[in-house]
C-alpha positions as CSV (number, residue, x, y, z in Angstrom):
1,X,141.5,35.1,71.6
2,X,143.2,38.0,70.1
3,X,147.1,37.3,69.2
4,X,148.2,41.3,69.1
5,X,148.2,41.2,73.1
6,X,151.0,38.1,72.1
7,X,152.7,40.1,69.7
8,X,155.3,41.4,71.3
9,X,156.4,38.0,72.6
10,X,156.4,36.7,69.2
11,X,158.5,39.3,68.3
12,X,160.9,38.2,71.3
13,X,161.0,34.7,70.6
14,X,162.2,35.5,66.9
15,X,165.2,38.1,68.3
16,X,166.0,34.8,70.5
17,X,166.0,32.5,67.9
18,X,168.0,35.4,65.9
19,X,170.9,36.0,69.3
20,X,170.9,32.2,70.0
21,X,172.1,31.7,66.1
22,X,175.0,34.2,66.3
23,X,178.6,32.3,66.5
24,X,180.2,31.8,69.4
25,X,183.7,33.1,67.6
26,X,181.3,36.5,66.9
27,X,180.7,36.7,70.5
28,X,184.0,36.2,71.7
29,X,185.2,39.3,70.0
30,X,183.2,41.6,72.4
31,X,186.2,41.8,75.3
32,X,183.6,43.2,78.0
33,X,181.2,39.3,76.8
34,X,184.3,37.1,78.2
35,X,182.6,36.7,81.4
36,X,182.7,32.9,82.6
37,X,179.4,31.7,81.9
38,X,177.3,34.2,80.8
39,X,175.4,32.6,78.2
40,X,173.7,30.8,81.2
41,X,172.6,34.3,82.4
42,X,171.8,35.3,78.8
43,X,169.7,32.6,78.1
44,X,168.1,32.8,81.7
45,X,167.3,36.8,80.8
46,X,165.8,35.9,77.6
47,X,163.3,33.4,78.9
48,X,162.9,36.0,81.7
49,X,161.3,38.7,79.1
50,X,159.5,35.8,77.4
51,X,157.5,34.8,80.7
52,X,156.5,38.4,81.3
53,X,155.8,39.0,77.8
54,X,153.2,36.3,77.8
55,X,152.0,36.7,81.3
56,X,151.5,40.5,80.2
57,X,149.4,39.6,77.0
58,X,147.9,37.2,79.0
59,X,146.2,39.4,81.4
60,X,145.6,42.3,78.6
61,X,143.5,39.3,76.8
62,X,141.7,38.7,80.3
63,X,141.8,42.0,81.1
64,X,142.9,41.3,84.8
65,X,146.1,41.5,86.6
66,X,146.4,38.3,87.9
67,X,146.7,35.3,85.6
68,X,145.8,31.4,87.0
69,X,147.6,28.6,87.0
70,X,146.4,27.5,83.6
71,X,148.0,30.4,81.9
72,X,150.9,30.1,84.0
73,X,151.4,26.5,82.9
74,X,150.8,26.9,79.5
75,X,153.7,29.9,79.6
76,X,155.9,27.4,81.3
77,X,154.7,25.2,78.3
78,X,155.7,27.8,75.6
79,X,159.2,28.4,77.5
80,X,160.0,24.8,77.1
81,X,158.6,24.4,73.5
82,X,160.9,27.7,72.7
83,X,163.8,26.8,74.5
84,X,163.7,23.2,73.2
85,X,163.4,25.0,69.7
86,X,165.9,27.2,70.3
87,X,168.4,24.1,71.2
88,X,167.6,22.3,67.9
89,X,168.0,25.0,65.7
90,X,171.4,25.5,67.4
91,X,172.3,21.4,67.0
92,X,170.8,21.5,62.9
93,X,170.9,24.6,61.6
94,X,173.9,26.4,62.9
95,X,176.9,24.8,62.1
96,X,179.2,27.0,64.4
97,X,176.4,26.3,67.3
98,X,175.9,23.4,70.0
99,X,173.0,22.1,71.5
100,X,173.0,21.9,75.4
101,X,171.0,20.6,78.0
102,X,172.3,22.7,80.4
103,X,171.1,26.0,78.2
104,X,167.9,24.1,77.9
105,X,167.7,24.1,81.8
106,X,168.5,27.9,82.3
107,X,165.8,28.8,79.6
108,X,163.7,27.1,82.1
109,X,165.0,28.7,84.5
110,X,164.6,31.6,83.1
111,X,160.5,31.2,82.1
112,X,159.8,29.9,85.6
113,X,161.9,33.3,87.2
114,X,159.7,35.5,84.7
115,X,156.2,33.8,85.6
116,X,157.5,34.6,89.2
117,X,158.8,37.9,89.4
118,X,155.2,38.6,87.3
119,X,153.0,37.2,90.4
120,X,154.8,38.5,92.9
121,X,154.9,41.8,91.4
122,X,151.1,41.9,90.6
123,X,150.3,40.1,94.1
124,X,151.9,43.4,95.5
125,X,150.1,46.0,93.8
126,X,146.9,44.3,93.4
């Protein structure tokens, strides 16, 4: 197994880690980011990318479009490792940042959306 096909995931999961640690009075300043709710969509979108990151460097390490359920489960696997990561870091390490359940769910969300916008898209043009 080659890790540069996962590189650019790993690279994602760190600019999550680094968005996710930003404080929320930071975030409030940006007028056009007081939308009700929208870190539900944001961490939704960021899981999102992650699925299809690591669906992508899945199937450039197999060298096929279409990735089985394994892979797919241990991608669901890695969103829930990273998201659950993500949440602690926010509860321990941040002092200006909350762990949530429900940001844990929507980064689920998010992971299982990616792994299925990636099938779809690849049961299309296969």
């Amino acid at each position: 197994m080659s890790i540069k096909y996962f590189v650019p995931s790993l690279v994602w999961v760190l600019l999550i880690f680094a968005v996710l640690s930003i404080p929320p009075d930071q975030v409030s300043r940006i007028d056009f980011l007081k939308i009700p709710h929208l870190d539900k969509l944001v961490h939704t979108g960021l899981f999102f990318v992650f699925a299809i990151l690591n669906s992508f460097g899945a199937a450039k390490q197999t060298r096929k479009k279409w990735t089985g359920l394994g892979v797919h489960l241990a991608i669901f696997s890695a969103g829930i490792l990273a998201g659950s990561t993500s949440e602690l870091m926010q509860h321990y390490f941040f002092p200006l940042r909350t762990a949530s359940i429900s940001d844990m769910i929507f980064n689920i969300f998010g992971t299982i959306f990616g792994i299925i916008a990636w099938v779809l898209y690849n049961k299309k043009i296969a």
